[in-house]
C-alpha positions as CSV (number, residue, x, y, z in Angstrom):
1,X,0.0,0.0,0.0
2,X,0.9,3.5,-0.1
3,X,1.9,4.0,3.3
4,X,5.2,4.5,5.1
5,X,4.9,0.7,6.0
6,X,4.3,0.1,2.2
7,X,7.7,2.2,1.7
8,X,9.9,1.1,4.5
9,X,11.0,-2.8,4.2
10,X,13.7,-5.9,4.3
11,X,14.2,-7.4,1.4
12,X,15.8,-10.8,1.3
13,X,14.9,-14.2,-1.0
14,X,15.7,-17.5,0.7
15,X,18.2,-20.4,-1.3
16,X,18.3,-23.8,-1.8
17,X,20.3,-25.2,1.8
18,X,23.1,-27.4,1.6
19,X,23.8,-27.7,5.3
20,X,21.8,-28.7,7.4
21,X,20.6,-25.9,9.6
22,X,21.4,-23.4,7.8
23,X,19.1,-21.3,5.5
24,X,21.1,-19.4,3.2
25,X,19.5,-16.1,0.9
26,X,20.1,-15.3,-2.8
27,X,23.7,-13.1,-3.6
28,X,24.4,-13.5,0.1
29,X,22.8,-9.9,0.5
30,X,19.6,-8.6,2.4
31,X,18.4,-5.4,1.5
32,X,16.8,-2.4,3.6
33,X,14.9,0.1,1.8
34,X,13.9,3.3,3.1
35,X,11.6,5.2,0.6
36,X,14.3,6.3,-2.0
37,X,17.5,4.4,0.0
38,X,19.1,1.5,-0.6
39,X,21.2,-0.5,2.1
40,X,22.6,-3.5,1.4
41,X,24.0,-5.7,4.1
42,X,25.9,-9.0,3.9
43,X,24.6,-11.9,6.3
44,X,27.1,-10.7,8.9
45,X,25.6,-7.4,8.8
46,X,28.3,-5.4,7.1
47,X,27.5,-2.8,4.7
48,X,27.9,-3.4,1.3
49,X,27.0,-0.3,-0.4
50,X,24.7,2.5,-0.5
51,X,22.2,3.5,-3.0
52,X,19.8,6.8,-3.6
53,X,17.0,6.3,-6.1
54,X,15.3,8.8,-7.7
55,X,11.6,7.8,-6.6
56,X,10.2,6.4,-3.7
57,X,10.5,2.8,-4.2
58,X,6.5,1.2,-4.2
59,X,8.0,-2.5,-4.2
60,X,10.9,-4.7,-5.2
61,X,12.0,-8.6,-5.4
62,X,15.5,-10.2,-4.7
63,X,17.2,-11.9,-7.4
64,X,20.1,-13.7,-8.7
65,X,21.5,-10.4,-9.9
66,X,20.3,-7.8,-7.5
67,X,17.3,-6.0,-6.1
68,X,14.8,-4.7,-8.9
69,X,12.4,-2.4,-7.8
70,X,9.8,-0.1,-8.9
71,X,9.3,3.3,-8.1
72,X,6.2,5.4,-7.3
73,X,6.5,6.9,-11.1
74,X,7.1,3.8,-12.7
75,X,10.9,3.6,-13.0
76,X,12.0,0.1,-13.0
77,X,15.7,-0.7,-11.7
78,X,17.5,-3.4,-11.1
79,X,20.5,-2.6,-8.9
80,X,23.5,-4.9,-9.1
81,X,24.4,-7.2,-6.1
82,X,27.3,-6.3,-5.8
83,X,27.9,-2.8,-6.5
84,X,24.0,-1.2,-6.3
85,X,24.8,0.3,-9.5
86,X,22.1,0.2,-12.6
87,X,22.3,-3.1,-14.0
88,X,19.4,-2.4,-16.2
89,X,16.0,0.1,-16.1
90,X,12.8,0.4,-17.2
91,X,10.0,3.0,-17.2
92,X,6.5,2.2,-17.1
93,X,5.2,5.4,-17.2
94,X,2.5,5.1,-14.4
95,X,2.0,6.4,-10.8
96,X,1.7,3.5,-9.0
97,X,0.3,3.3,-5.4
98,X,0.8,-0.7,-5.0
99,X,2.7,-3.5,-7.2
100,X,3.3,-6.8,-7.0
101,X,6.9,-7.9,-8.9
102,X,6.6,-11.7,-9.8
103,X,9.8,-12.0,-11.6
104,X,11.6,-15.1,-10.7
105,X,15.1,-15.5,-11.8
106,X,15.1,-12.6,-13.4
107,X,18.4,-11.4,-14.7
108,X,17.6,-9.2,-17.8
109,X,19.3,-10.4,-20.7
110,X,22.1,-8.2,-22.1
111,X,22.5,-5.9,-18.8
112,X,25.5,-4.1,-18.4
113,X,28.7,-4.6,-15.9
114,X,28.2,-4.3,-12.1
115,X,30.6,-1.8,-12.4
116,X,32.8,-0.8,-9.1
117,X,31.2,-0.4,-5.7
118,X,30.7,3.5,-5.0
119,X,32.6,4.8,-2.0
120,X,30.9,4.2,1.0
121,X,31.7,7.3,2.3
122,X,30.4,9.3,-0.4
123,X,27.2,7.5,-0.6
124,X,26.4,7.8,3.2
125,X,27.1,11.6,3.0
126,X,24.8,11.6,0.0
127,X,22.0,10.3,1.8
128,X,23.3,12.1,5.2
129,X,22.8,15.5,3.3
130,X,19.2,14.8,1.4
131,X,17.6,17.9,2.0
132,X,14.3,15.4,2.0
133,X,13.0,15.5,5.7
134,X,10.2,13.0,5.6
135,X,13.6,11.0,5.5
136,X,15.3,11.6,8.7
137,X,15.1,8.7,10.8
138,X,16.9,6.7,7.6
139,X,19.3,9.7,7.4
140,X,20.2,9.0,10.8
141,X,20.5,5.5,10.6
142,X,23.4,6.2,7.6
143,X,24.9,8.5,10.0
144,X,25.3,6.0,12.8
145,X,26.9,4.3,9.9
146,X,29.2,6.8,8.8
147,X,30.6,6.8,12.3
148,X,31.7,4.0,12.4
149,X,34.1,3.9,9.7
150,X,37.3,4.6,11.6
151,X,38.8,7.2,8.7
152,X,39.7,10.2,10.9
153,X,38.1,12.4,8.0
154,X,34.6,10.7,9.0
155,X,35.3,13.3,12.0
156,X,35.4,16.2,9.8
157,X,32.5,14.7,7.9
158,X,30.2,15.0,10.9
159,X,30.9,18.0,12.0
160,X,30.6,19.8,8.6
161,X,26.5,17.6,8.2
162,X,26.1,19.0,11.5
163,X,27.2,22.9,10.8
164,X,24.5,22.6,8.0
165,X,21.6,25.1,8.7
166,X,19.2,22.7,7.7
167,X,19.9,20.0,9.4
168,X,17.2,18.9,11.5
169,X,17.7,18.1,14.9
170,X,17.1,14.7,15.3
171,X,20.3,14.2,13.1
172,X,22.4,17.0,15.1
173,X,21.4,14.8,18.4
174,X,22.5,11.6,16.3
175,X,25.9,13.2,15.3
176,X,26.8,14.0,19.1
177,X,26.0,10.1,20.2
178,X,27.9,9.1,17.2
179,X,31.1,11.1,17.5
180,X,31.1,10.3,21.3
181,X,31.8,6.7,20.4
182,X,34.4,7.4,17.8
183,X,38.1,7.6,18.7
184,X,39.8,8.8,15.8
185,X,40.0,12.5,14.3
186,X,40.3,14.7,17.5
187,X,42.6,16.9,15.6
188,X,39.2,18.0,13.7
189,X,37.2,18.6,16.5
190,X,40.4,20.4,18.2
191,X,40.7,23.0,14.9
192,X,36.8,23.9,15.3
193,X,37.6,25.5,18.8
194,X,39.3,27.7,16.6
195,X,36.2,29.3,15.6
196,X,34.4,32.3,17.0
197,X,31.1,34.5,16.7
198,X,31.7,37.3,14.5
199,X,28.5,39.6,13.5
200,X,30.2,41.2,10.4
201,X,31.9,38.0,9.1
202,X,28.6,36.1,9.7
203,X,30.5,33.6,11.7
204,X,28.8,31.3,14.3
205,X,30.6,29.8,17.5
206,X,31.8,26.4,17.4
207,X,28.9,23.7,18.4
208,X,30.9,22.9,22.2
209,X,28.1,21.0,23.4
210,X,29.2,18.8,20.6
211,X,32.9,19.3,20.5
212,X,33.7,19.2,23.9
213,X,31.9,15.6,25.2
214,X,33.7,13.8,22.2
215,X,37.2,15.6,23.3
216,X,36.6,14.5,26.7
217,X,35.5,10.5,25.6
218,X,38.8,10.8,23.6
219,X,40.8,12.3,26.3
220,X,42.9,14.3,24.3
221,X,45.4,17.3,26.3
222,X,46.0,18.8,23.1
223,X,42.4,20.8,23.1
224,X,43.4,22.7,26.3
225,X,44.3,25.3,24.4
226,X,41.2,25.9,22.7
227,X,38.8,25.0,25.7
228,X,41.0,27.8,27.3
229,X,40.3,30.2,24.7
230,X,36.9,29.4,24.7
231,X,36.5,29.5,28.7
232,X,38.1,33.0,28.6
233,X,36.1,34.3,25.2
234,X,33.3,36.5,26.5
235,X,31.0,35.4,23.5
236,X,31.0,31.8,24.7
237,X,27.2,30.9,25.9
238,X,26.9,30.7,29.5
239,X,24.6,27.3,28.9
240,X,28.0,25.4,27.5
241,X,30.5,27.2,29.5
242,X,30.4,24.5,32.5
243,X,30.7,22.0,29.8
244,X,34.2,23.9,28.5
245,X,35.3,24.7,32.2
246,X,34.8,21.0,32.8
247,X,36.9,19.8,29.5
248,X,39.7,22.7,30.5
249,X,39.9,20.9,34.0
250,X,39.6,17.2,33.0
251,X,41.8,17.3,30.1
252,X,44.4,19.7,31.6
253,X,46.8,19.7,34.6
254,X,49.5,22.1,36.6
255,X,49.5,24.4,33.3
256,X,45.9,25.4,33.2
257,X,45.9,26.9,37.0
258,X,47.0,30.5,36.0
259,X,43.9,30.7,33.9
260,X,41.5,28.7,35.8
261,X,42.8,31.1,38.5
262,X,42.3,34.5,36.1
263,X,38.8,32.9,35.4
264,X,37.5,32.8,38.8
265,X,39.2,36.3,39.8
266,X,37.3,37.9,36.9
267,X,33.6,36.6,37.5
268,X,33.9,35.2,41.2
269,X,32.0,38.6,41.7
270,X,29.7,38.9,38.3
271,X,26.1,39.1,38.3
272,X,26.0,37.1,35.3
273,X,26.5,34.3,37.3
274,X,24.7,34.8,40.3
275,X,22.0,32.3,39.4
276,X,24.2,29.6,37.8
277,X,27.3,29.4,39.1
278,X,28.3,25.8,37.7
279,X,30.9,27.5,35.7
280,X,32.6,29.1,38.6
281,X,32.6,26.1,40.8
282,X,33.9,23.6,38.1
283,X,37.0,26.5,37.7
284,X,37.4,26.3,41.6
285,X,37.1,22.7,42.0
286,X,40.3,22.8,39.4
287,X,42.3,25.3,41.0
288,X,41.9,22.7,44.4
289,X,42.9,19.9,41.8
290,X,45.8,21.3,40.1
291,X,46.7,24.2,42.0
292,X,48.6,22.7,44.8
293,X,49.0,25.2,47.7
294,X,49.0,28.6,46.2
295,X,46.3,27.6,43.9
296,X,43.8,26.5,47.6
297,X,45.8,29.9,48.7
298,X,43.9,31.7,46.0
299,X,40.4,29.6,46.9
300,X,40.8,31.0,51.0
301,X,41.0,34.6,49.6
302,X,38.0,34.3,47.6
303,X,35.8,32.7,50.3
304,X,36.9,35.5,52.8
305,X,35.9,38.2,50.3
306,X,32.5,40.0,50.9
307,X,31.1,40.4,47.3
308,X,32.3,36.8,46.3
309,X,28.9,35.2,45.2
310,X,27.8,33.5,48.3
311,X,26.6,29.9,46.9
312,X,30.3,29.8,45.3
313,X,31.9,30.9,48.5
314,X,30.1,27.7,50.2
315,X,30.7,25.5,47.3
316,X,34.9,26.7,47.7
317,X,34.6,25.7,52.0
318,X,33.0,22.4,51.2
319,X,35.7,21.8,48.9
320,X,38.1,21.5,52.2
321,X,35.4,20.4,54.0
322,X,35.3,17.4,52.3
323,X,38.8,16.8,52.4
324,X,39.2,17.6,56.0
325,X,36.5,14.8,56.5
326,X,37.9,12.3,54.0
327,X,41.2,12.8,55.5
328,X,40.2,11.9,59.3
329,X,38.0,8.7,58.1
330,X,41.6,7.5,56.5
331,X,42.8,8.3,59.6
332,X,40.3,6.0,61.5
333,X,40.4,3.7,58.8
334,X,44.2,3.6,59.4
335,X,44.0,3.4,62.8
336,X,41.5,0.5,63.3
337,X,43.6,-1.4,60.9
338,X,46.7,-0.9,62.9
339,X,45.0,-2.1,66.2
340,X,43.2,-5.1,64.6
341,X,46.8,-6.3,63.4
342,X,48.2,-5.8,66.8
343,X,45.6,-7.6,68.1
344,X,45.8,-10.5,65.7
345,X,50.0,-10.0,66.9
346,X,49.2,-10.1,70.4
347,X,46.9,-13.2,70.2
């Protein structure tokens, strides 16, 4: 039928078994088909290739040689096995709502060469990029793919579908789960932190709240510089600055005190932050971190100055709070286990 369950299937043709137990399918190859996508998986479930029609596909039928479909305006294809490329087409010249294909064995007589398989890449960044959006949860599903192709330029890839204005955001949450399981191509993401928000250039801030939660997944030092820059730019949103603080503080160590420490000396009193001070006590928490003395030095000044927002003053004293109190349960912790092994001496 004419429906999105009509449009959206598996298509795979049982073969003749010659082990027992087993049931294998024609060309080794299932395909899924998403209106005007093509995906075609081996039985192990790796990607094959990757093929964009030009019509919504109303049915199709597996056969020796491939997958031939027809569209919703009549175009009749039958894409190769092993490539996806046009091993022969037809045109009916008909809208069609609903078709049946009974075409057994099918292999159309003189059809071209398979030809070679197109890039995988390529053809995922095809279908990535369709500006079609009736398509997205398909355009996802080929970016989860894309992902996971360890090329570090599949990095760059991602980031440049998700600095598209028109991509929808379903597929801009999709690219942050995807690049947080990649581990290749943090130099890309590390170059975007070179970005900033420019009125007259008509220049948009880097996308942190994607950057920076791969960066830290990856756990690579080399974007403290950038998260600096960013931590320190006054155009940086205040609703991803904790998120940057965080990444300067987890990713750095002794060499971003001076201006974790500048940081909180410049806003410790600001307004701005006087209803969300994450920002400021993520900074502080990495000044008592890294800082050594001279860096809690710095934390004991700001708690015992009077226009120091208050809720980050009490976050700063619990911060040797909780270390006064974790230190004395080692000590008791210490101290029972010393007299339990004199006892056991003793006895």
């Amino acid at each position: 039928t004419r429906s999105a369950r009509g449009r959206i299937r598996i298509y795979f043709e049982p073969a003749p078994s010659t082990t027992e137990g087993e049931i294998p399918i024609v060309g080794d190859t299932y395909y899924y088909v998403y209106y005007r996508y093509v995906f075609a998986f081996d039985r192990e479930e790796n990607l094959r290739w990757v093929r964009m029609v030009d019509e919504t596909i109303a049915n199709a039928t597996v056969g020796p040689r491939g997958l031939l479909s027809i569209g919703e305006q009549g175009a009749l294809n039958l894409l190769a096995v092993e490539t996806g490329n046009d091993l022969w087409t037809g045109d009916i010249d008909a809208e069609i709502a609903a078709a049946s294909i009974v075409a057994p064995g099918f292999d159309a007589g003189g059809a071209g060469s398979p030809g070679e398989v197109r890039d995988i890449r390529a053809s995922l960044n095809e279908v990535a990029l369709d500006a079609d959006n009736r398509l997205v949860p398909a355009r996802a599903f080929a970016i989860a793919l894309l992902a996971q192709i360890q090329d570090e330029e599949i990095t760059r890839d991602l980031l440049d579908i998700y600095a598209q204005r028109s991509t929808p955001a379903a597929l801009r949450e999709e690219i942050g789960t995807s690049l947080r399981q990649r581990t290749t191509g943090s130099q890309f993401l590390i170059a975007a932190l070179d970005q900033r928000y420019d009125f007259i250039n008509d220049t948009q801030s880097p996308p942190l709240g994607l950057i920076v939660p791969a960066l830290l997944e990856m756990r690579d030092s080399a974007a403290v510089p950038g998260l600096i820059q960013q931590m320190m730019d006054h155009e940086t949103p205040l609703d991803v600055l904790p998120l940057v603080v965080r990444g300067v503080v987890e990713l750095g160590d002794e060499s971003v005190v001076p201006p974790l420490r500048e940081f909180l000396r410049l806003y410790h009193t600001d307004s701005t932050f006087r209803e969300n001070q994450e920002a400021l006590v993520i900074a502080a928490e990495g000044l008592f971190r890294h800082g050594g003395p001279e860096g809690r030095q710095v934390l004991q000044e700001l708690i015992g100055e009077s226009r120091t927002i208050e809720a980050l003053a009490a976050s700063m004293r619990e911060l040797f709070d909780n270390e006064q109190t974790q230190a004395e349960a080692q000590a008791r912790a210490e101290a029972e286990a010393a007299a339990a092994a004199s006892g056991i001496a003793a006895r």
